[in-house]
PDB file as gemmi writes it, atoms N, CA and C in Angstrom:
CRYST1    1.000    1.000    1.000  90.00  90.00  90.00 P 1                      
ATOM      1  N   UNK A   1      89.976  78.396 100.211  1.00  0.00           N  
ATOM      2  CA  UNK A   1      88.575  78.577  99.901  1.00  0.00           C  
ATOM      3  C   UNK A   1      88.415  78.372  98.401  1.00  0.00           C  
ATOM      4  N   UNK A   2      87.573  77.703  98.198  1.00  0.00           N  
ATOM      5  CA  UNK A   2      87.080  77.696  96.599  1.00  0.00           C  
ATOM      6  C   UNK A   2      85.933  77.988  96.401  1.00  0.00           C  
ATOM      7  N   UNK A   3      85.774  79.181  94.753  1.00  0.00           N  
ATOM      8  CA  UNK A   3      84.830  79.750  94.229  1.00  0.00           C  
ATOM      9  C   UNK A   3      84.788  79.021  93.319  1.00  0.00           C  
ATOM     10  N   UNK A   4      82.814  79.280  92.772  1.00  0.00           N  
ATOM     11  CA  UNK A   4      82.665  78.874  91.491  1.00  0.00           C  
ATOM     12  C   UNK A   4      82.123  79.622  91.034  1.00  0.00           C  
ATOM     13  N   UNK A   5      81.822  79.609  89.907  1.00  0.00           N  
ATOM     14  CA  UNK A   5      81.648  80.936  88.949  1.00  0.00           C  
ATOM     15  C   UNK A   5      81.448  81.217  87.784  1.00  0.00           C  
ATOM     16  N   UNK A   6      80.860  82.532  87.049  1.00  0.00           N  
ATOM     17  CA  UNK A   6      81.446  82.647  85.688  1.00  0.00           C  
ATOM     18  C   UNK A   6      82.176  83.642  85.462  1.00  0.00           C  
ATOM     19  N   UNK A   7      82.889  83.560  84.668  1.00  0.00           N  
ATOM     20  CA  UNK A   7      83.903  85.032  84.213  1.00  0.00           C  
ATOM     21  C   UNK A   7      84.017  85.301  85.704  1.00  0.00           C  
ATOM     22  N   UNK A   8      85.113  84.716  86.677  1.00  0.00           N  
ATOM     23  CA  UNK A   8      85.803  85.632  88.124  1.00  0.00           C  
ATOM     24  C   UNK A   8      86.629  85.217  87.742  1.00  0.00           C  
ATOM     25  N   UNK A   9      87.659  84.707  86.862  1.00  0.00           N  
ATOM     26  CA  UNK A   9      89.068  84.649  87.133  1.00  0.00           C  
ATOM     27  C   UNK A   9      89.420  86.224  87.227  1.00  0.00           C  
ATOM     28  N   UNK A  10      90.494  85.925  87.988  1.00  0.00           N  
ATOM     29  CA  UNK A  10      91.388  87.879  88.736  1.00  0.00           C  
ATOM     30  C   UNK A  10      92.461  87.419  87.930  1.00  0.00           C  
ATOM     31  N   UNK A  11      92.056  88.625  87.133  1.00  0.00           N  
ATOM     32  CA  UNK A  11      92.627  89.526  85.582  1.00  0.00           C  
ATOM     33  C   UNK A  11      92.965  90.860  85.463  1.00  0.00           C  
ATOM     34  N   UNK A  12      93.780  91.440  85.424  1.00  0.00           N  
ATOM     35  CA  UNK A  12      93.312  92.720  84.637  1.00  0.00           C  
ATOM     36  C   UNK A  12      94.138  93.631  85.147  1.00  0.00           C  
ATOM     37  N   UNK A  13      94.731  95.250  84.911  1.00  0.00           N  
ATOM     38  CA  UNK A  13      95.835  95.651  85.227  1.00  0.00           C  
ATOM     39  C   UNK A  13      95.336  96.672  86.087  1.00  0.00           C  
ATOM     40  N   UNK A  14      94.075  96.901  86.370  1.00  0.00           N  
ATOM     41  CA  UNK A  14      93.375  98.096  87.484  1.00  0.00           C  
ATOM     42  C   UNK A  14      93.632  97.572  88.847  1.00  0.00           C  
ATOM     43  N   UNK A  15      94.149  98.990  89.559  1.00  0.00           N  
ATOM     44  CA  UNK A  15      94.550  98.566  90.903  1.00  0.00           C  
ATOM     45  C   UNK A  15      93.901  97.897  91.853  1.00  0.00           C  
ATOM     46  N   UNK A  16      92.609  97.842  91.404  1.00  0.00           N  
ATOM     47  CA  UNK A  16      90.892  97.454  92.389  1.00  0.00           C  
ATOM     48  C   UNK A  16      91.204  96.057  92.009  1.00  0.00           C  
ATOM     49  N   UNK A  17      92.044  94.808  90.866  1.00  0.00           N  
ATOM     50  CA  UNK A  17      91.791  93.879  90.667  1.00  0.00           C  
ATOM     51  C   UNK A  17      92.273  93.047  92.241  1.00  0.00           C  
ATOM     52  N   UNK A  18      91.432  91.958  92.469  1.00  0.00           N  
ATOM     53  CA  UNK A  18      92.158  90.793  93.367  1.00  0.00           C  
ATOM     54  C   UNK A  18      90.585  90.450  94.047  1.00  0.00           C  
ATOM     55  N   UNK A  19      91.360  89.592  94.949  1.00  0.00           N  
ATOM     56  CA  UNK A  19      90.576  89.203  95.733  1.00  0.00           C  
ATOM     57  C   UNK A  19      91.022  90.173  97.224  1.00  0.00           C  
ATOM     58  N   UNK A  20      89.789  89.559  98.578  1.00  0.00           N  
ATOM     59  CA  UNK A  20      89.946  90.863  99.814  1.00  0.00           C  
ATOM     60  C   UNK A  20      88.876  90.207 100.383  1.00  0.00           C  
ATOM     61  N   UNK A  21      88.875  90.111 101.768  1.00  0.00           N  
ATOM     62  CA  UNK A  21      88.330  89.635 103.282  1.00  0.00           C  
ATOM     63  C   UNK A  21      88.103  91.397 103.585  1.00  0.00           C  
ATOM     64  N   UNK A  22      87.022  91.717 104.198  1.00  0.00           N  
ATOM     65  CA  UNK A  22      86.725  93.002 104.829  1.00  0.00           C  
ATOM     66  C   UNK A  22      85.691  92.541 106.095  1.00  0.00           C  
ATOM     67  N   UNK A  23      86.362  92.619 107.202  1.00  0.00           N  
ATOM     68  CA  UNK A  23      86.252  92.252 108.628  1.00  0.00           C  
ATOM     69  C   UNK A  23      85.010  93.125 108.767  1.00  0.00           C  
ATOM     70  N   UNK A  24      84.412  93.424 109.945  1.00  0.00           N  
ATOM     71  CA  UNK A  24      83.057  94.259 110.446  1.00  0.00           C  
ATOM     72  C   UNK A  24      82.981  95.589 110.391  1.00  0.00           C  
ATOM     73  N   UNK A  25      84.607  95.430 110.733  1.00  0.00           N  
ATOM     74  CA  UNK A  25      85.219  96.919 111.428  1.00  0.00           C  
ATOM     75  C   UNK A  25      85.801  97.712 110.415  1.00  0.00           C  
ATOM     76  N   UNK A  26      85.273  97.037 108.876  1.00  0.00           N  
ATOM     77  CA  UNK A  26      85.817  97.797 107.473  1.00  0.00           C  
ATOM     78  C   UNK A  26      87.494  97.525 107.274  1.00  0.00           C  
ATOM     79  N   UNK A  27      88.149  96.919 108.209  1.00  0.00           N  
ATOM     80  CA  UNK A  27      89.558  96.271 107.906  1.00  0.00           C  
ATOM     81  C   UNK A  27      90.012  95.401 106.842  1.00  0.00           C  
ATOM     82  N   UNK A  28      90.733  95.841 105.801  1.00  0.00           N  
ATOM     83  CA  UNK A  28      90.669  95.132 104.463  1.00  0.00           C  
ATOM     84  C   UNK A  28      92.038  94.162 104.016  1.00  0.00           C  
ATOM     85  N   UNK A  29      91.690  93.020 104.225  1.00  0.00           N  
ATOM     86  CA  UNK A  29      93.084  91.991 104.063  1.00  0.00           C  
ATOM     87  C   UNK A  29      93.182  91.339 102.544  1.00  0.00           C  
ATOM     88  N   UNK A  30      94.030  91.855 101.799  1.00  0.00           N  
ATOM     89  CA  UNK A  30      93.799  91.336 100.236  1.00  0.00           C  
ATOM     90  C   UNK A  30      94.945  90.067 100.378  1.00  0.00           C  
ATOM     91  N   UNK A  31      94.192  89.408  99.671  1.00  0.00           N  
ATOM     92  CA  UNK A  31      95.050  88.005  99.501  1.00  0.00           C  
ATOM     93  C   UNK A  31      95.948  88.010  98.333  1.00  0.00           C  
ATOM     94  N   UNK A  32      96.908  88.243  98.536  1.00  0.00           N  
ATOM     95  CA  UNK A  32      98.130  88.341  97.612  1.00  0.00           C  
ATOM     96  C   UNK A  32      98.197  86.941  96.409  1.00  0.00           C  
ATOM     97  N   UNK A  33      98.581  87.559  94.611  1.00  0.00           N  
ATOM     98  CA  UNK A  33      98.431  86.792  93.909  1.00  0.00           C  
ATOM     99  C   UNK A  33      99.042  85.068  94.184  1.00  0.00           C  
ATOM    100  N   UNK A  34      99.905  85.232  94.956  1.00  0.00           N  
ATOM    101  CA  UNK A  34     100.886  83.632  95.418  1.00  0.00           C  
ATOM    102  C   UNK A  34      99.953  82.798  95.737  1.00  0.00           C  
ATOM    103  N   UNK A  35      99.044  83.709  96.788  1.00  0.00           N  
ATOM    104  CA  UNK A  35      97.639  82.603  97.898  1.00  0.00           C  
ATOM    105  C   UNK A  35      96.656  81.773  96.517  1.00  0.00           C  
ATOM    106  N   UNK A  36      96.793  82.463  95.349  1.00  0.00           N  
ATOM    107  CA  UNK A  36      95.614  81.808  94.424  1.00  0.00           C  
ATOM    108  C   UNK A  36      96.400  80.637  94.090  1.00  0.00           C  
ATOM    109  N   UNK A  37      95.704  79.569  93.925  1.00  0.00           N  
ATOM    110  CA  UNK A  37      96.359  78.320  93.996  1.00  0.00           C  
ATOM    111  C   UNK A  37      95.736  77.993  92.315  1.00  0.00           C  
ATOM    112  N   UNK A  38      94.444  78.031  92.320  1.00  0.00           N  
ATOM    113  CA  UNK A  38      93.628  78.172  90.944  1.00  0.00           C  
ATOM    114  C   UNK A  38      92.806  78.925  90.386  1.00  0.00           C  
ATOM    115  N   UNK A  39      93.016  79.659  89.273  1.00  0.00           N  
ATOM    116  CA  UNK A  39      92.853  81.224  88.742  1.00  0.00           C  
ATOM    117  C   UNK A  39      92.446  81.210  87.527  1.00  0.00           C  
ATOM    118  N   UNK A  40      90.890  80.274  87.440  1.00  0.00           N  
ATOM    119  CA  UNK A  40      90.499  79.681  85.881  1.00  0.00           C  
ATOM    120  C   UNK A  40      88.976  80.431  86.072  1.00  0.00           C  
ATOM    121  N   UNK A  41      88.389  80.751  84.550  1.00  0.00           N  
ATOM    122  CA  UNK A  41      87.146  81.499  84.688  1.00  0.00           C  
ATOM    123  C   UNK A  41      86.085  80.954  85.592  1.00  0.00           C  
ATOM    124  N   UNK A  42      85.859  79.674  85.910  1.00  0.00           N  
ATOM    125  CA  UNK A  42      84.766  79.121  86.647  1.00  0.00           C  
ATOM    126  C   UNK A  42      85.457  79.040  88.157  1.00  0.00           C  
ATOM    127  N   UNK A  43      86.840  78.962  88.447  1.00  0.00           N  
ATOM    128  CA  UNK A  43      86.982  78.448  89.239  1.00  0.00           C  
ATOM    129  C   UNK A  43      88.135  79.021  90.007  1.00  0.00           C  
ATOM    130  N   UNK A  44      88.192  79.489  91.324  1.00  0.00           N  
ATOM    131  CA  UNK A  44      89.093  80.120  91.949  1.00  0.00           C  
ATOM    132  C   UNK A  44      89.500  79.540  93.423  1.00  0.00           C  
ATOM    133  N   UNK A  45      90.747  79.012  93.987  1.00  0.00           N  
ATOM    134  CA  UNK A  45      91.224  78.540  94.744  1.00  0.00           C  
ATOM    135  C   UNK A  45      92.312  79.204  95.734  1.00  0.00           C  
ATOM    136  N   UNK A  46      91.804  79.620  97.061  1.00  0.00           N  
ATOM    137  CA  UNK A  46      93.045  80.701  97.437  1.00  0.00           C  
ATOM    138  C   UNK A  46      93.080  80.440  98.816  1.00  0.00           C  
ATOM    139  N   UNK A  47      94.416  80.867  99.327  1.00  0.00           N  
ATOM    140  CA  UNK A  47      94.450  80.356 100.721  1.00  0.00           C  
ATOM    141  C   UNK A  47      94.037  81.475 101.520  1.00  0.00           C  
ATOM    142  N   UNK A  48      92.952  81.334 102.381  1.00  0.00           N  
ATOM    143  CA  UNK A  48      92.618  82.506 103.523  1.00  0.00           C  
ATOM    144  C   UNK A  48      93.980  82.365 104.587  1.00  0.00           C  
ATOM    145  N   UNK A  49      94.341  83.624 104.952  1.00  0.00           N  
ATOM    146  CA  UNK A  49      95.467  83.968 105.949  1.00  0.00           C  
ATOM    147  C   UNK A  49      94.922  83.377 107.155  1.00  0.00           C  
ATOM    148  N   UNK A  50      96.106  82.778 107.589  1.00  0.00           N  
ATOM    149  CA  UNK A  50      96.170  82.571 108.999  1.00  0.00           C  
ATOM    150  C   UNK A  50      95.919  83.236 110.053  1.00  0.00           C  
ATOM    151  N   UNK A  51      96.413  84.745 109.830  1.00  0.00           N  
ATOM    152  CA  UNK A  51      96.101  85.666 110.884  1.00  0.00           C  
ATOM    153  C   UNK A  51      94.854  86.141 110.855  1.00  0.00           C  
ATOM    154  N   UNK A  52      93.826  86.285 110.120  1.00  0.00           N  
ATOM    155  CA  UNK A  52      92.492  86.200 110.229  1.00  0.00           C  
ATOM    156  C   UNK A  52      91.839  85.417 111.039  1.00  0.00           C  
ATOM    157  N   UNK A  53      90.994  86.256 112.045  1.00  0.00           N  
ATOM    158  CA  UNK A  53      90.313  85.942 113.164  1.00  0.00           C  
ATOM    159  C   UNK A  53      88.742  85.326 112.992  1.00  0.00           C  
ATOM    160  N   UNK A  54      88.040  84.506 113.592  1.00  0.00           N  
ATOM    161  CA  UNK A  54      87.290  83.967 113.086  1.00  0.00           C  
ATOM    162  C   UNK A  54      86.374  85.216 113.118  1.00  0.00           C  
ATOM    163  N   UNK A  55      85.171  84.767 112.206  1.00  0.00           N  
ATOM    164  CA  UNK A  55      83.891  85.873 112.199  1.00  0.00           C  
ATOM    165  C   UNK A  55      83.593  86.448 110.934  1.00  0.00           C  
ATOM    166  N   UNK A  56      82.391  86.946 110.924  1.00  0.00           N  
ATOM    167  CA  UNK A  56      81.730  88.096 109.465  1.00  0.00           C  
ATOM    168  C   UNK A  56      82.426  88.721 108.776  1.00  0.00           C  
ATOM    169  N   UNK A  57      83.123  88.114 107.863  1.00  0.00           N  
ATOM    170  CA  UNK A  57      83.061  88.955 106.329  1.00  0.00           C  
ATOM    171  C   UNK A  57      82.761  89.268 105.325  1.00  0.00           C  
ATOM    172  N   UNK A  58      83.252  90.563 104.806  1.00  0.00           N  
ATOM    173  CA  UNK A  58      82.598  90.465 103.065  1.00  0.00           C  
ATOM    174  C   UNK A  58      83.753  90.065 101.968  1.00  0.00           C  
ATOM    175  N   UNK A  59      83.599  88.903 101.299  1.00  0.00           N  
ATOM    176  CA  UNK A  59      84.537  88.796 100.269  1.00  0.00           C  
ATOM    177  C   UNK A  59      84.390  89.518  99.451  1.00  0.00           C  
ATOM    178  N   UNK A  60      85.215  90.235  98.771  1.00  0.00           N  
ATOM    179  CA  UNK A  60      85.162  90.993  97.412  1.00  0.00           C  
ATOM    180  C   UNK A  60      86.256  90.629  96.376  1.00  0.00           C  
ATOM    181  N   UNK A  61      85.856  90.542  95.006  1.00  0.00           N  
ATOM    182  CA  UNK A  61      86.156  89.590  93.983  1.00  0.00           C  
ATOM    183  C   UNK A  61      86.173  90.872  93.185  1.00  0.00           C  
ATOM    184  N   UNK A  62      87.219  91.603  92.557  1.00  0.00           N  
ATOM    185  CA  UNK A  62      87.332  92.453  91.338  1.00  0.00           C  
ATOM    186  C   UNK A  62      87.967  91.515  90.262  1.00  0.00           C  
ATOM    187  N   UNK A  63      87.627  92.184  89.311  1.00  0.00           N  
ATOM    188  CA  UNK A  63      87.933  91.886  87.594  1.00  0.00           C  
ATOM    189  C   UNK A  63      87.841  92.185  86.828  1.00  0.00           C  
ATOM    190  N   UNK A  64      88.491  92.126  85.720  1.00  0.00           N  
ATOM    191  CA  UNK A  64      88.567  92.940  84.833  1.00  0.00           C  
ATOM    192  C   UNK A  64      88.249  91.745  83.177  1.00  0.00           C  
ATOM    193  N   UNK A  65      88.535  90.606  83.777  1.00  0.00           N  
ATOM    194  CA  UNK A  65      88.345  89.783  82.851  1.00  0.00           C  
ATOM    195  C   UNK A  65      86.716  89.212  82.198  1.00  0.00           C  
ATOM    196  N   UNK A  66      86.940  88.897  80.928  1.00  0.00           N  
ATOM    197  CA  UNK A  66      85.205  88.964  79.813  1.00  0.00           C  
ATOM    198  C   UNK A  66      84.654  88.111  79.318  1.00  0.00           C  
ATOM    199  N   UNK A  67      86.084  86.808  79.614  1.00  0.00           N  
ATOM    200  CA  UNK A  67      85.604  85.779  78.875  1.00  0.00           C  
ATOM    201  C   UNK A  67      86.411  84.941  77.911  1.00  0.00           C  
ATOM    202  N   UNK A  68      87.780  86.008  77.557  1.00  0.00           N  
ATOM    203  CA  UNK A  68      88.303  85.541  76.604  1.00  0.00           C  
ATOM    204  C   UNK A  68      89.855  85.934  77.472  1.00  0.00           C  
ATOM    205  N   UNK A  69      91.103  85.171  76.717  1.00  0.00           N  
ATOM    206  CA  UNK A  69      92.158  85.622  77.516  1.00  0.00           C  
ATOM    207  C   UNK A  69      93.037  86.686  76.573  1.00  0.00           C  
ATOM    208  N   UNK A  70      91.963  87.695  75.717  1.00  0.00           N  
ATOM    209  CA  UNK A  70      92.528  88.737  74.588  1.00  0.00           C  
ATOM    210  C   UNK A  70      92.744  89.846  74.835  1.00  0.00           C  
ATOM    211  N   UNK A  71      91.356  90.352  75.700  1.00  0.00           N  
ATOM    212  CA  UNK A  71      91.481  91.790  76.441  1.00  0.00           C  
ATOM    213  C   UNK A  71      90.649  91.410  77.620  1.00  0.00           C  
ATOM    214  N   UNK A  72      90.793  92.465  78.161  1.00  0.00           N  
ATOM    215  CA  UNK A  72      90.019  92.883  79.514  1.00  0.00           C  
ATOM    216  C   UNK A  72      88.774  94.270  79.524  1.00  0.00           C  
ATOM    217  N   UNK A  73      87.747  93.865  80.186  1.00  0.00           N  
ATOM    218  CA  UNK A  73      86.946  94.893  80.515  1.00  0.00           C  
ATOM    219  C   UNK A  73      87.650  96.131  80.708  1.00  0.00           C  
ATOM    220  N   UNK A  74      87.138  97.151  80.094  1.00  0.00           N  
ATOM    221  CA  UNK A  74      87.281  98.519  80.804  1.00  0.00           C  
ATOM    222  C   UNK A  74      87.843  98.935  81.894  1.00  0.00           C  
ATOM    223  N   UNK A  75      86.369  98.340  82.457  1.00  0.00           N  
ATOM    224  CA  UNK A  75      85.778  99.355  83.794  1.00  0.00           C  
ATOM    225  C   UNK A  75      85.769  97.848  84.436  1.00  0.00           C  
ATOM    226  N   UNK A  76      86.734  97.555  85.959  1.00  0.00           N  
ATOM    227  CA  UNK A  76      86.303  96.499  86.513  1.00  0.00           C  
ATOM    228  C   UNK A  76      85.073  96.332  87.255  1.00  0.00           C  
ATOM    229  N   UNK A  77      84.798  94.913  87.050  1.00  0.00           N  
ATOM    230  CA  UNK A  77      83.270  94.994  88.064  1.00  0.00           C  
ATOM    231  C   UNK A  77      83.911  93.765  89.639  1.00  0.00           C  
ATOM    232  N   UNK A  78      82.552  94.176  90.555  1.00  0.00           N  
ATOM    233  CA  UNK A  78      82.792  93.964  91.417  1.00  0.00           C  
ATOM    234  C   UNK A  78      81.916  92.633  92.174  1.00  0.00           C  
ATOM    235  N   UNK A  79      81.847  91.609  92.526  1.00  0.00           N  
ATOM    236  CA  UNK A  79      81.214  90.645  93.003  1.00  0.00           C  
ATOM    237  C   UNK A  79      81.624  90.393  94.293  1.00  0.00           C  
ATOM    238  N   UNK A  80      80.554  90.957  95.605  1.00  0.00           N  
ATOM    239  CA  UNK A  80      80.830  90.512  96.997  1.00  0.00           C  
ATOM    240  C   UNK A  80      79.858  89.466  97.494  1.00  0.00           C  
ATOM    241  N   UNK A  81      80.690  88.917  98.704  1.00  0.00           N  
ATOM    242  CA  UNK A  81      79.841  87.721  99.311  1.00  0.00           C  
ATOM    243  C   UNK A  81      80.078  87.595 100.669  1.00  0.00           C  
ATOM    244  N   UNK A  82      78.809  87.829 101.450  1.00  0.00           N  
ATOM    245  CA  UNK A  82      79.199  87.288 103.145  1.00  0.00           C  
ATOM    246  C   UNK A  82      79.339  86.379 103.032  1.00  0.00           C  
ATOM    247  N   UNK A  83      80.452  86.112 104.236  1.00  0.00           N  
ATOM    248  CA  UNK A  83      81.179  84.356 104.437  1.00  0.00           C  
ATOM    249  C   UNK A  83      80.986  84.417 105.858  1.00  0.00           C  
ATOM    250  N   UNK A  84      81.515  83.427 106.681  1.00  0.00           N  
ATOM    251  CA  UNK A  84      81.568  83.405 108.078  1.00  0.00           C  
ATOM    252  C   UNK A  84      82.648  82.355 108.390  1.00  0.00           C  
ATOM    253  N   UNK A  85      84.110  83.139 108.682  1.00  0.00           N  
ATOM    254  CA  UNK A  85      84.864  82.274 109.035  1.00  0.00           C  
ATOM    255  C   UNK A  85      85.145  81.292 110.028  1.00  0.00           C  
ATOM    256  N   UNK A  86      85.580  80.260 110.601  1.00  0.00           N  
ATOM    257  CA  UNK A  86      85.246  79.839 111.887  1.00  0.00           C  
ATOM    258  C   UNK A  86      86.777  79.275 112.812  1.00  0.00           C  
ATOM    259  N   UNK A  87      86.569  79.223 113.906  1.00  0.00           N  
ATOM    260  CA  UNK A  87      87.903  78.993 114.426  1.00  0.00           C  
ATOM    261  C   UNK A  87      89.033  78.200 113.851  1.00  0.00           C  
ATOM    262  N   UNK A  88      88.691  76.896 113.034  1.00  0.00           N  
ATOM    263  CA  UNK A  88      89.344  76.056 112.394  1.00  0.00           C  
ATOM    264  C   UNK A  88      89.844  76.569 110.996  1.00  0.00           C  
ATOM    265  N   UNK A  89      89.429  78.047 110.485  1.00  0.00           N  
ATOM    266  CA  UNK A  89      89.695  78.118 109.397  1.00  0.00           C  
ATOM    267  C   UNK A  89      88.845  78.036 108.405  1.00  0.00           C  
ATOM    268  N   UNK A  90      87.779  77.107 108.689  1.00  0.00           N  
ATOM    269  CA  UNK A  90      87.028  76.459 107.505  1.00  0.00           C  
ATOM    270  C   UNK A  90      85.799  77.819 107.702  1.00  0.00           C  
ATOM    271  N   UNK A  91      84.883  77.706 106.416  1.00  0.00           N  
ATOM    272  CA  UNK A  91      83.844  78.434 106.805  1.00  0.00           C  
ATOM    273  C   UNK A  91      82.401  78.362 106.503  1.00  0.00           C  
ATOM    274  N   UNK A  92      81.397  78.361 106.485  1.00  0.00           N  
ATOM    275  CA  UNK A  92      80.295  77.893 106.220  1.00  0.00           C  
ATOM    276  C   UNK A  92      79.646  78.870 105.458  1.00  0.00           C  
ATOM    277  N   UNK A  93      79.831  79.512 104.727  1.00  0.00           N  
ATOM    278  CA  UNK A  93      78.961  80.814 103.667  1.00  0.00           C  
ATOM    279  C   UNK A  93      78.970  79.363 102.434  1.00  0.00           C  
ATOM    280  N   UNK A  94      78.176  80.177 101.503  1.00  0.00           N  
ATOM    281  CA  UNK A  94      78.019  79.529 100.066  1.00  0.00           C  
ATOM    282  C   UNK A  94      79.436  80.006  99.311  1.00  0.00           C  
ATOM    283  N   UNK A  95      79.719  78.561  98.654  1.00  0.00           N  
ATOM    284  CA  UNK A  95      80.970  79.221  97.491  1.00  0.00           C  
ATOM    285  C   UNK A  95      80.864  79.170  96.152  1.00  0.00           C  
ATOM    286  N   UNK A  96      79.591  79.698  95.980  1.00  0.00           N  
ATOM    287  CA  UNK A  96      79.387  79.763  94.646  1.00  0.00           C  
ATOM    288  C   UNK A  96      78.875  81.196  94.257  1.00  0.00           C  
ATOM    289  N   UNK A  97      79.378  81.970  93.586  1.00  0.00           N  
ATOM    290  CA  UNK A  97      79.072  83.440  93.299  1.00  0.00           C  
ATOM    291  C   UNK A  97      78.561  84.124  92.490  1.00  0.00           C  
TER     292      UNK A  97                                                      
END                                                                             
């Protein structure tokens, strides 16, 4: 899946940082740092798991990063997005955040 963006590169040493799929049923699958393929401020590239079943989720995007690669925010903030996965994998939500 690819995001676009400003300031989302996943940064920062708070445990809330990453990316995360949260199914209907509040089931929370975080996509481990390996899956990010590209991890640049505008632009984020990550592989959705295989074992994910098609259907309604909420992506959630933590960070801690500001803009610069010197320090990090505080306090991370949080950017979610319904997606809708589909049998093939692919998914039809907006990927721009």
């Amino acid at each position: 899946l690819t995001l676009t963006g400003k300031n989302i590169k996943v940064a920062g040493d708070d445990p809330s940082v990453g990316i995360a799929l949260i199914a209907s049923d509040d089931t929370e699958t975080k996509i481990p740092a390996g899956a990010i393929g590209v991890n640049q401020p505008s632009k984020l590239v990550f592989v959705i798991p295989a074992t994910l079943a098609a259907g309604d989720y909420t992506l959630r995007l933590t960070t801690q990063f500001k803009g610069d690669n010197i320090s990090f925010l505080k306090t991370p903030r949080t950017l979610t997005q319904a997606i809708h996965l589909t049998e093939d994998g692919e998914t039809d939500s907006p990927s721009e955040i």
